[in-house]
NUVO-343932 format. One line per 3 residues: number of its first residue (from 1); their letters; for each residue x, y, z of N, C-alpha, C. Coordinates in Angstrom, 2 decimals, padded with zeros to 5 digits. Each point is the difference from the previous one (the first is absolute). Layout:
N
NUM	a	X:Y:Z:X:Y:Z:X:Y:Z; ...
//
This chain:
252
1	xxx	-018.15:-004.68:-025.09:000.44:001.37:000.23:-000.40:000.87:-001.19; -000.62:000.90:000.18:-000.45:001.19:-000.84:000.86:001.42:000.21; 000.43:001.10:-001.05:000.36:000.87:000.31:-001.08:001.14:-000.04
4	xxx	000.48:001.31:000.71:-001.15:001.09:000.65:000.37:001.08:-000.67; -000.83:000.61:-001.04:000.55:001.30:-001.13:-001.11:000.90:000.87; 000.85:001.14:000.38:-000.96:000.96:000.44:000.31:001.24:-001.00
7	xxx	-000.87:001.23:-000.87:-000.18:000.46:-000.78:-000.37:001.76:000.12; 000.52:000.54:000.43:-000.73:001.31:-000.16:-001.00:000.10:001.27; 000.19:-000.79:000.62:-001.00:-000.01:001.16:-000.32:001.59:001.08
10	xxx	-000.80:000.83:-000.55:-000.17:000.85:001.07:-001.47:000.05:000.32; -000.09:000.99:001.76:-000.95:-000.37:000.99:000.02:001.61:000.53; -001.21:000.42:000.37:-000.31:000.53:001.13:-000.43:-000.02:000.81
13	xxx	-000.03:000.60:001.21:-001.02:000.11:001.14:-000.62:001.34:000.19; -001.59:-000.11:000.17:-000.42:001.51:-000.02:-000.81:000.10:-001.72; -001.07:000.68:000.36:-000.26:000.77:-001.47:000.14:001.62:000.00
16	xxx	-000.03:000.07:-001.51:000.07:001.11:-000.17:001.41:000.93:000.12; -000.54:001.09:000.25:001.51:000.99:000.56:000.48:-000.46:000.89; -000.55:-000.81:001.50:000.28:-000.33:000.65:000.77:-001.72:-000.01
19	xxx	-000.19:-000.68:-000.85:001.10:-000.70:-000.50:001.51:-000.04:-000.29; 000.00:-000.98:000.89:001.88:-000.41:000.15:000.51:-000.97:-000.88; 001.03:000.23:-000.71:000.15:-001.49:-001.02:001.31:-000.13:000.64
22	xxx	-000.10:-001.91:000.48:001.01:-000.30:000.76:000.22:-000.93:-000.80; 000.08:-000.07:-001.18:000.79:-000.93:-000.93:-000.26:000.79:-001.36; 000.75:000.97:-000.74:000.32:000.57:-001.25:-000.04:-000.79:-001.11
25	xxx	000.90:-001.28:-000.36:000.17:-000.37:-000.65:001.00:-001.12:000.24; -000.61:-001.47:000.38:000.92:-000.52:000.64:000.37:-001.04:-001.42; 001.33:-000.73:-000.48:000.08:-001.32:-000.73:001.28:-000.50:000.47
28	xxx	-000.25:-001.26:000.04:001.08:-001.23:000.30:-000.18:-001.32:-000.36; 001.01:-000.98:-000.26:-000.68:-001.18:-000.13:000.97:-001.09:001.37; -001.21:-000.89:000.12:000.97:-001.03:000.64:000.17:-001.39:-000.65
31	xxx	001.12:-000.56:-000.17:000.15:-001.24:-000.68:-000.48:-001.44:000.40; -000.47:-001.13:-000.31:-000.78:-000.59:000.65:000.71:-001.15:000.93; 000.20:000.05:001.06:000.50:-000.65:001.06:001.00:000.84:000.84
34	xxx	-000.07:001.42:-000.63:001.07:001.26:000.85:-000.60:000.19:001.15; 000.98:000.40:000.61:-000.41:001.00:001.41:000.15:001.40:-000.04; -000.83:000.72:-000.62:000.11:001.65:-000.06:-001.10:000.69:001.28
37	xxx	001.77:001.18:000.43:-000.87:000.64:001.21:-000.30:001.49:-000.74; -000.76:000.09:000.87:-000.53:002.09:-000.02:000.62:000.76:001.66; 000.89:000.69:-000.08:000.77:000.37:000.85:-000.28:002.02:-000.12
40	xxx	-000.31:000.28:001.33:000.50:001.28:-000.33:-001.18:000.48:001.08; -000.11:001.43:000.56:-000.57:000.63:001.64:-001.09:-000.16:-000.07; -000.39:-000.03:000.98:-001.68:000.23:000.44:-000.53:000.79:-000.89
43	xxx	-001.12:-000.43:-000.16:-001.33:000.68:-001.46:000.83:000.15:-001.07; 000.83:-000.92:-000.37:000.40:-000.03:-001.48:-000.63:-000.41:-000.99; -000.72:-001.14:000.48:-001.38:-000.62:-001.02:000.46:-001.75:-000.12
46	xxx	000.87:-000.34:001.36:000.59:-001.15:-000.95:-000.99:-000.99:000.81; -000.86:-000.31:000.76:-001.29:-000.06:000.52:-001.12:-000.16:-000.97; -000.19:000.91:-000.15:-001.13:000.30:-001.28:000.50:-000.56:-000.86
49	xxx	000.70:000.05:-000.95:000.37:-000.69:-000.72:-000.48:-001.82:000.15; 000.47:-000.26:001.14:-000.56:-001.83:000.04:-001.53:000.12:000.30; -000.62:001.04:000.28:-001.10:-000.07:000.35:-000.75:-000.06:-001.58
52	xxx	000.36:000.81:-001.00:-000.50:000.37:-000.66:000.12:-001.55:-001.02; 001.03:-000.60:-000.43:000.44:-001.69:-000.10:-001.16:-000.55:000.76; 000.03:-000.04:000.79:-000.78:-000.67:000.69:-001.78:000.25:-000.41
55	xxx	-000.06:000.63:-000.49:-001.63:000.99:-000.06:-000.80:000.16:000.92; 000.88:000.35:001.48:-000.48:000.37:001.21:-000.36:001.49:-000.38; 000.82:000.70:-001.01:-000.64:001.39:000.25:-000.28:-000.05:-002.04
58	xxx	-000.96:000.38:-000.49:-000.21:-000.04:-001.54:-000.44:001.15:-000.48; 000.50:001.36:000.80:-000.42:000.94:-000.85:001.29:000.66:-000.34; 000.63:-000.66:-001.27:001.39:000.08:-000.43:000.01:000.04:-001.35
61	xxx	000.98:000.55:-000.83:-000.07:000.11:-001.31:001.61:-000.88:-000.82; -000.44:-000.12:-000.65:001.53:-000.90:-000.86:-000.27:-001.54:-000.27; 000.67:-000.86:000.29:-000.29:-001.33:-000.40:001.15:-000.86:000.94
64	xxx	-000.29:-000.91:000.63:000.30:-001.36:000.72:000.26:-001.22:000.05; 000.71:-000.45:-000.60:000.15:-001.36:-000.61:000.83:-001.26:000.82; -000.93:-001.07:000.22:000.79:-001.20:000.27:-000.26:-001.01:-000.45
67	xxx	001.23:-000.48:-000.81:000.17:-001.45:-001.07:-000.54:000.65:-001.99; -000.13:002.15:000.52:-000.36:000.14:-001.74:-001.55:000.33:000.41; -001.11:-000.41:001.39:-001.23:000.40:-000.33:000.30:001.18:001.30
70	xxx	-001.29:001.11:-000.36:-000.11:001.18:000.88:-001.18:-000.80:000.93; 000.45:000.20:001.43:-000.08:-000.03:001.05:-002.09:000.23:-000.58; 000.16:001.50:-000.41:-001.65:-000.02:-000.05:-000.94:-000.69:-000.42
73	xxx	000.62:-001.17:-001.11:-000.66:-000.63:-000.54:-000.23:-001.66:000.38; 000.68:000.20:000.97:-000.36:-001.57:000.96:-000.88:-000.06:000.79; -000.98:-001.01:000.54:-000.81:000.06:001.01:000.42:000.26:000.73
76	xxx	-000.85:000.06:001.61:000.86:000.38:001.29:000.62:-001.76:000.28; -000.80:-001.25:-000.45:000.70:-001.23:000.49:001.60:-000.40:-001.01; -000.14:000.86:-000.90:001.24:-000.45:-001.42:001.01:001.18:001.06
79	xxx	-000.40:001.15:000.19:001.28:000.65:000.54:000.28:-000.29:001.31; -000.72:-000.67:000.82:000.67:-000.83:001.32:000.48:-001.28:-000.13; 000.19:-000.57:-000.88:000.42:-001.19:-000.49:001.37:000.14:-000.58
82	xxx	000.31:001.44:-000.71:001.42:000.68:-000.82:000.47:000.75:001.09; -000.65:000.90:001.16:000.82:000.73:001.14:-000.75:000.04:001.04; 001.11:-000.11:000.90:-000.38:-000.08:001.68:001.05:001.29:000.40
85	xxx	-000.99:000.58:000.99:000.91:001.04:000.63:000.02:-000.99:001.88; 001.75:000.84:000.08:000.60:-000.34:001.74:000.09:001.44:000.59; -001.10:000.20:000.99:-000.09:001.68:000.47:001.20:000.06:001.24
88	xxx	000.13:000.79:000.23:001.23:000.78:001.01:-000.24:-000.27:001.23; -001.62:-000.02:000.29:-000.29:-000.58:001.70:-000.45:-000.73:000.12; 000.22:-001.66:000.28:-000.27:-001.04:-000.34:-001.36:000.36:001.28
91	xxx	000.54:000.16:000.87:-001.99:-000.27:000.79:-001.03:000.81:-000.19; 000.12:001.24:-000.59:-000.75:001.07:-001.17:-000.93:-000.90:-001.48; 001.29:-001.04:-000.24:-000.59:-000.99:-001.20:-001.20:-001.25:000.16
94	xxx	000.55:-000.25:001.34:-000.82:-000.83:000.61:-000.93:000.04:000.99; -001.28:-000.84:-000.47:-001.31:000.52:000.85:000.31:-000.48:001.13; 000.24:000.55:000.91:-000.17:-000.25:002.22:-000.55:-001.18:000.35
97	xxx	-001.13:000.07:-000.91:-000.93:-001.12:000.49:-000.54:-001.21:-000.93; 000.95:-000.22:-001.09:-000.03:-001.32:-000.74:001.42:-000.84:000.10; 000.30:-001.01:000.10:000.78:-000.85:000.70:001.20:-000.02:-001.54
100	xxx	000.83:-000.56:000.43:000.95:-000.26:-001.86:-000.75:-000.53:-000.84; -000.69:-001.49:000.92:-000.49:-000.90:-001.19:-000.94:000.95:-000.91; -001.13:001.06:000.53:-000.75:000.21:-000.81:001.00:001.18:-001.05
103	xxx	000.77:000.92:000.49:000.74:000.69:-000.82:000.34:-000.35:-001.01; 000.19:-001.66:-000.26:001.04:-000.76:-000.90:-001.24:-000.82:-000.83; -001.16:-000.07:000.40:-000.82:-001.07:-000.25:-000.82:000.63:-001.12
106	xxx	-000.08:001.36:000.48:-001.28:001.01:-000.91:000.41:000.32:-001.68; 001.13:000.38:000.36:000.48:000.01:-001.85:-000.65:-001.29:-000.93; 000.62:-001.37:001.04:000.53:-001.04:-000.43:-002.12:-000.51:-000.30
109	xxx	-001.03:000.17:000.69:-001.06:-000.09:-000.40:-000.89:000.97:-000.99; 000.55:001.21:000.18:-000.48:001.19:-001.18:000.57:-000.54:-001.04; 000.87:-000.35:-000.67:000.62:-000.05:-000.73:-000.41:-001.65:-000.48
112	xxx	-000.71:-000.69:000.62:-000.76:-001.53:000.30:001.52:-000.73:-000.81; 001.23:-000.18:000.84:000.87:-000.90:-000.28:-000.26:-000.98:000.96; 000.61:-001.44:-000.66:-000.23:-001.22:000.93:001.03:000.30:000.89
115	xxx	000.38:-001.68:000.46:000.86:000.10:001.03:000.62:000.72:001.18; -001.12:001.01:000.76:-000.07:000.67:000.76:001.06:-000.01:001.19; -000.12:-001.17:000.75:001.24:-000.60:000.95:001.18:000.25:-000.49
118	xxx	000.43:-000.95:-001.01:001.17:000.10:-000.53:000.82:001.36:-000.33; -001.38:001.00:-000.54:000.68:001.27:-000.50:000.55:001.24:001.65; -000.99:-000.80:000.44:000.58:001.21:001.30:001.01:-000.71:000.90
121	xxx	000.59:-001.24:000.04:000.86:-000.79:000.32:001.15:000.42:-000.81; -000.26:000.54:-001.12:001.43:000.02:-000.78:000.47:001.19:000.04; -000.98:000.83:000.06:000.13:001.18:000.14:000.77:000.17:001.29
124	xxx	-000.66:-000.33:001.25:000.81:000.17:001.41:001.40:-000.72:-000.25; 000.17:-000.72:-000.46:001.54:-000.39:-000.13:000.73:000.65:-000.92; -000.44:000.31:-001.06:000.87:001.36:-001.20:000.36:001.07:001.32
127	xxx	-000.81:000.38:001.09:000.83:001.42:000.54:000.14:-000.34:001.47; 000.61:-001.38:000.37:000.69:-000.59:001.11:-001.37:-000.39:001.12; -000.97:000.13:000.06:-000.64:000.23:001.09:-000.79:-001.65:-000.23
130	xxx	-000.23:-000.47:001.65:-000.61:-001.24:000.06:-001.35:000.27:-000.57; -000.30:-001.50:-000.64:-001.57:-000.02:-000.17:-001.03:-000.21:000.89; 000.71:000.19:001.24:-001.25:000.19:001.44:-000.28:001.58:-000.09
133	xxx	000.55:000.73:-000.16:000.15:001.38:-000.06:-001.52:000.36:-001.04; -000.24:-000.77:-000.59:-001.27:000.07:-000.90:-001.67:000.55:000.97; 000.18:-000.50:001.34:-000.61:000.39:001.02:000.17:000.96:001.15
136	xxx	000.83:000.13:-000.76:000.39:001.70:001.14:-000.56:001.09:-000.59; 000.08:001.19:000.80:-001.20:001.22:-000.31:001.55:001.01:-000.03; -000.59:001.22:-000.54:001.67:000.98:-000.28:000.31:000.59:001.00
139	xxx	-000.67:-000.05:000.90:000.64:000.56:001.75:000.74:-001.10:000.77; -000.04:-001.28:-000.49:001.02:-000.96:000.36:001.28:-000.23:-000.79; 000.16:000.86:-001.16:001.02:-000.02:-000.14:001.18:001.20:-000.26
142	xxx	000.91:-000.47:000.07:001.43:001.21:000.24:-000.42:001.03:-001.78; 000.68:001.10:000.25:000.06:000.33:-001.27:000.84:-000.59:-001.38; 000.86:-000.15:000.37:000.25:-001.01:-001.24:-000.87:-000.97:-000.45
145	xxx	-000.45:-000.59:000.93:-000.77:-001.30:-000.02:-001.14:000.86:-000.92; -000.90:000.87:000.51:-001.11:000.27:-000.73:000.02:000.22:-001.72; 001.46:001.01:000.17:000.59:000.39:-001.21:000.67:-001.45:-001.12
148	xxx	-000.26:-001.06:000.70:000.02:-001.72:-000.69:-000.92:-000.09:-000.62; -001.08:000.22:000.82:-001.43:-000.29:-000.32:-000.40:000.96:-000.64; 000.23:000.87:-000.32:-000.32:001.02:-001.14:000.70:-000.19:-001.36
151	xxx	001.11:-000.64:-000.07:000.51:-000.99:-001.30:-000.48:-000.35:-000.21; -000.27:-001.48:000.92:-001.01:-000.98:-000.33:-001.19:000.39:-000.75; -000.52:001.32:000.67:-001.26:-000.36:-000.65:-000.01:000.21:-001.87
154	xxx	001.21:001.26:000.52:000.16:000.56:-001.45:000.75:-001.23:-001.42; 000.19:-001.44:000.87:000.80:-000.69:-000.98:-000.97:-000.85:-000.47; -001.37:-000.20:001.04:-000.66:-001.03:-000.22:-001.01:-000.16:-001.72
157	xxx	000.33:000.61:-000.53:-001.00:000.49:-001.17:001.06:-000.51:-001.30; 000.77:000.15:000.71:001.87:-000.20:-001.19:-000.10:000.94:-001.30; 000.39:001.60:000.39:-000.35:000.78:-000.46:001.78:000.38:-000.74
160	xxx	-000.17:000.75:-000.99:000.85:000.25:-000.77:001.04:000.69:000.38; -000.72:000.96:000.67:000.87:001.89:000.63:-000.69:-000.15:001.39; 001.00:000.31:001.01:000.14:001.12:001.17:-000.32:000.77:000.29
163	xxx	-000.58:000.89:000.27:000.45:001.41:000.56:000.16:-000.26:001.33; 000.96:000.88:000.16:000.56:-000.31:001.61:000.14:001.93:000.40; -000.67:000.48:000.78:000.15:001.20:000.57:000.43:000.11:001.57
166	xxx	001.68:000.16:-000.26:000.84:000.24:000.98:-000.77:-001.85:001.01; 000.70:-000.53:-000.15:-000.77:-001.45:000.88:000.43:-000.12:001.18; 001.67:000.46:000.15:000.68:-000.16:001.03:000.12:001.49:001.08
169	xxx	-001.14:000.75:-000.09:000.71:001.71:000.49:-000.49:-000.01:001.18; -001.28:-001.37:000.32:-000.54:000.51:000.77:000.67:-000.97:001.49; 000.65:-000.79:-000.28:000.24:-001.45:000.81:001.23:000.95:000.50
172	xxx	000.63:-001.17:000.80:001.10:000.16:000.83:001.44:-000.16:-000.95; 000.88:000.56:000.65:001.47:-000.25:-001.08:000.00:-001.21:-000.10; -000.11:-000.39:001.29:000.83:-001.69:-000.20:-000.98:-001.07:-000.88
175	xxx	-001.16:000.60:-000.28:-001.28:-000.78:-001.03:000.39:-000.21:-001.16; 000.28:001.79:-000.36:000.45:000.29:-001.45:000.51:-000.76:-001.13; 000.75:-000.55:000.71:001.03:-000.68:-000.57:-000.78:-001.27:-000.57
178	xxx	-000.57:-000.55:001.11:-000.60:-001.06:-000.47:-000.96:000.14:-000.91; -000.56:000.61:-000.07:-001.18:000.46:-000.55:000.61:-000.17:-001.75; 000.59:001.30:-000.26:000.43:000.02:-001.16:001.07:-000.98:-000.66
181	xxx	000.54:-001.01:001.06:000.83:-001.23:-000.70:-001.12:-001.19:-000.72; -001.38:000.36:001.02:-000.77:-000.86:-000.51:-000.79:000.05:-001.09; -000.20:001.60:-000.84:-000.43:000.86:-000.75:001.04:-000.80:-001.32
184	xxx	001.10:000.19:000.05:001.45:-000.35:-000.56:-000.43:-001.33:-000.27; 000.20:-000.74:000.92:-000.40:-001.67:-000.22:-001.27:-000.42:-001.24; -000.87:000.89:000.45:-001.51:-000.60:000.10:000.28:000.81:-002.22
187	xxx	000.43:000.86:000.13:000.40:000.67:-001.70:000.82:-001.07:-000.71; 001.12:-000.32:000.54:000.94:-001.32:-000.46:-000.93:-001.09:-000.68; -001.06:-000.66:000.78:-000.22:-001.09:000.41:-001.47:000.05:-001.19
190	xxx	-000.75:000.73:-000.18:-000.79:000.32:000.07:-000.35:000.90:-001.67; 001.08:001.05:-000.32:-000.05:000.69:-000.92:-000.61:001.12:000.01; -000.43:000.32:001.26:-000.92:001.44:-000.23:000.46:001.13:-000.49
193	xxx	-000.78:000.87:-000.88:000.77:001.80:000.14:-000.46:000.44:001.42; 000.79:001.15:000.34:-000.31:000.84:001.20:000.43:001.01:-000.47; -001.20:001.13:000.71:000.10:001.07:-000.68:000.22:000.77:001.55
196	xxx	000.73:000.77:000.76:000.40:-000.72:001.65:-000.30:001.86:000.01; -000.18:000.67:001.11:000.08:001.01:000.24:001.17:000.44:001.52; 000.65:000.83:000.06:000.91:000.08:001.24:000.73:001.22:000.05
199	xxx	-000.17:000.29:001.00:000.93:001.47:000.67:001.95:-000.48:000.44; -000.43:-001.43:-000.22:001.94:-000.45:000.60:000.58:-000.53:-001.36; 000.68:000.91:000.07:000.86:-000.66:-001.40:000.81:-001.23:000.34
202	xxx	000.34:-000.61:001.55:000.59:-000.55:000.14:-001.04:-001.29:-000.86; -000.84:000.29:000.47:-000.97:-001.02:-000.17:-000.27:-000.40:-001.59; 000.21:000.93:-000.95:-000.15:000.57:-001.40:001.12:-000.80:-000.30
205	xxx	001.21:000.48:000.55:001.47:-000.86:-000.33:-000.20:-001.40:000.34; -000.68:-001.00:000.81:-000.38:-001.37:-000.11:-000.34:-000.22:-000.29; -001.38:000.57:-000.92:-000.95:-000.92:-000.12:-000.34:000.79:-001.58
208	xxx	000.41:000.98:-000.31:-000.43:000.32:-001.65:000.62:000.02:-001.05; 000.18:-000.73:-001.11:000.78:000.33:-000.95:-000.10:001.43:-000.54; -001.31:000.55:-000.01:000.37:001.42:-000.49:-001.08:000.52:000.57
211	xxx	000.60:001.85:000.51:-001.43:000.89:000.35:-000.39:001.01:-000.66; -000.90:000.50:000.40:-000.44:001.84:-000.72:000.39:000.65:001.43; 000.57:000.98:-000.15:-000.12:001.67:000.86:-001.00:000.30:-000.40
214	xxx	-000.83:000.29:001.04:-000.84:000.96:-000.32:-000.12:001.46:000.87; -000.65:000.93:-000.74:-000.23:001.29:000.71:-001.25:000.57:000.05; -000.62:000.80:000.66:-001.40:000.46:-000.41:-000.80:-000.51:-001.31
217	xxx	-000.18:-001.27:000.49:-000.42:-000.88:-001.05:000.18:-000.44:-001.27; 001.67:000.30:-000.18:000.35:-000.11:-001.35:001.30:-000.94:000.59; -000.19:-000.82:-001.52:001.72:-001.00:000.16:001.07:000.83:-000.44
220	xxx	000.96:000.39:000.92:000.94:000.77:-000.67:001.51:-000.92:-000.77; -000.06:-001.24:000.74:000.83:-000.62:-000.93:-000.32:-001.33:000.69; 000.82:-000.96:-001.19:-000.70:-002.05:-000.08:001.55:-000.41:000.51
223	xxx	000.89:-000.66:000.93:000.39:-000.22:000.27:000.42:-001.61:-000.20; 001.55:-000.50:000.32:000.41:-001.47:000.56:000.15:000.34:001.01; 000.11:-001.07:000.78:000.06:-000.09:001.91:001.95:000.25:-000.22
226	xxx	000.51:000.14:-000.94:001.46:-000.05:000.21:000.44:001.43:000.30; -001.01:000.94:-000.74:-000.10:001.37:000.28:-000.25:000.57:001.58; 000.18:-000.90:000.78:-000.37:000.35:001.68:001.35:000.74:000.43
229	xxx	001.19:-001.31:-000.26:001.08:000.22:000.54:001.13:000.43:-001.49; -000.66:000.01:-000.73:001.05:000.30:-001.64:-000.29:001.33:-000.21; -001.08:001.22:000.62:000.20:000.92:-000.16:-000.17:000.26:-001.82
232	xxx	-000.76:-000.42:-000.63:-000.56:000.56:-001.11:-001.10:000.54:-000.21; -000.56:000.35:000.66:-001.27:000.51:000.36:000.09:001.56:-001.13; -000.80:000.30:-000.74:000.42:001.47:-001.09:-001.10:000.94:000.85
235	xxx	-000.92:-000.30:000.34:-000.86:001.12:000.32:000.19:000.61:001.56; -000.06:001.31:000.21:000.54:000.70:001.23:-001.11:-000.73:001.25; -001.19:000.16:-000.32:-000.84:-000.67:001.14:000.39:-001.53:000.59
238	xxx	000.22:-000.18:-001.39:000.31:-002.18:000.28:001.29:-000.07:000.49; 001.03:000.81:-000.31:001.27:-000.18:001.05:-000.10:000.73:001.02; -000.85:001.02:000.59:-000.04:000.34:001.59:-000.56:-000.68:000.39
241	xxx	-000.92:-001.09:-000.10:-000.70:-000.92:000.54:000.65:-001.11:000.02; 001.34:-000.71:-000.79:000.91:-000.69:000.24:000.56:000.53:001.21; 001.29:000.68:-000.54:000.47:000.60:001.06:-000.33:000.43:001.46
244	xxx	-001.38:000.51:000.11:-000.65:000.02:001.18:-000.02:-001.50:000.91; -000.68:-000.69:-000.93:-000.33:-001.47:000.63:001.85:-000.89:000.51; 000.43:000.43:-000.99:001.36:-000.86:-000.15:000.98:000.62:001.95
247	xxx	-000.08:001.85:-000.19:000.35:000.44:001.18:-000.40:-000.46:001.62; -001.64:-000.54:-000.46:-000.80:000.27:000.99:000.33:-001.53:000.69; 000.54:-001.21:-001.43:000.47:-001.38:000.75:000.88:000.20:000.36
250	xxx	001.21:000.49:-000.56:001.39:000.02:000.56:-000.04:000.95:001.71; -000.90:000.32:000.05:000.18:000.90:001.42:-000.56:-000.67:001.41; -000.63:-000.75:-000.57:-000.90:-001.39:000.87:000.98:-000.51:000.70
//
């Protein structure tokens, strides 16, 4: 387990006058084997943010750190080896027309590790699913199921950090659950950081020891998950967004 120092991190989109900066000035750290979420409305930046971790998007300024090195200064095989991202639409993640085995197989040969069988065998059993399932294609399976196999693939490398963007938003209620007990498990068991992104605080309240609020791309305050229902929240945005969320369960 490695921890994730993010630094001054800001971004735009657009040049020029016509440039939008959807991240000002972002810093946080996560501790190494924590579960820290990014919580807070649509186009807040908490998206971008894992993207930018991730160096899916690299035209960003500040500094990135996991285990102490910046993200920029790793190869692309050293920083898929330290982080795997879990995207929001598991059949969006996965190609239509390559079966699990190859989903699970390709890391595991780019990366030229032995024991090929074994690793995608272990892998399918870390997130419940049979190892016949290795031959199924992602239109044969349920959404949860796919959203397994999108763990999997992301575990097969035995990577340090997570990113998990919203994993469960897109599945069914009754998935959810599973989904993120297995997220829970697989952190226990395992040691990973997760750096988790989510619009449900309920979800924030299970599964994070601590979050950021964020607002138009700024953290307005660093939170404990005890602050959900303890009502310490100091900043006016981060407690209407409690309170909102907190109203919006109790009315369910």
């Amino acid at each position: 387990m490695k921890p994730v120092k993010v630094e001054n991190l800001s971004m735009s989109f657009g040049m020029g006058e016509a440039a939008v900066k959807v991240l000002p000035d972002v810093s946080f750290e996560v501790e190494a084997g924590e579960c820290f979420g990014l919580v807070g409305e649509s186009g807040s930046g908490k998206s971008t943010i894992l993207l930018c971790v991730a160096m899916l998007l690299s035209a960003w300024s500040g500094r990135i750190s996991i285990g102490g090195q910046s993200v920029r200064d790793m190869s692309v095989m050293e920083r898929c080896r330290n982080l795997q991202m879990v995207f929001q639409d598991p059949y969006g993640s996965l190609h239509p027309r390559q079966s699990v085995r190859t989903a699970l197989s390709e890391p595991i040969r780019i990366h030229k590790l032995g024991d090929m069988e074994d690793r995608m065998a272990q892998a399918m059993t870390d997130v419940g699913l049979p190892v016949s399932f290795l031959d199924r294609f992602p239109h044969q399976l349920s959404g949860g199921q796919r959203q397994r196999v999108a763990i999997a693939r992301a575990l097969i490398l035995e990577p340090h950090v997570l990113l998990l963007d919203e994993p469960t938003s897109a599945l069914d209620v009754s998935v959810q659950a599973e989904i993120l007990n297995l997220l829970q498990r697989l952190r226990e068991e395992k040691g990973f950081t997760y750096l988790m992104v989510s619009h449900d605080l309920a979800v924030v309240d299970h599964m994070c020891d601590r979050f950021a609020v964020m607002q138009r791309g700024e953290v307005t305050e660093v939170l404990g998950r005890d602050a959900i229902l303890g009502g310490t929240a100091t900043h006016p945005y981060a407690r209407q967004l409690i309170e909102a969320s907190l109203a919006y369960e109790n009315a369910m």
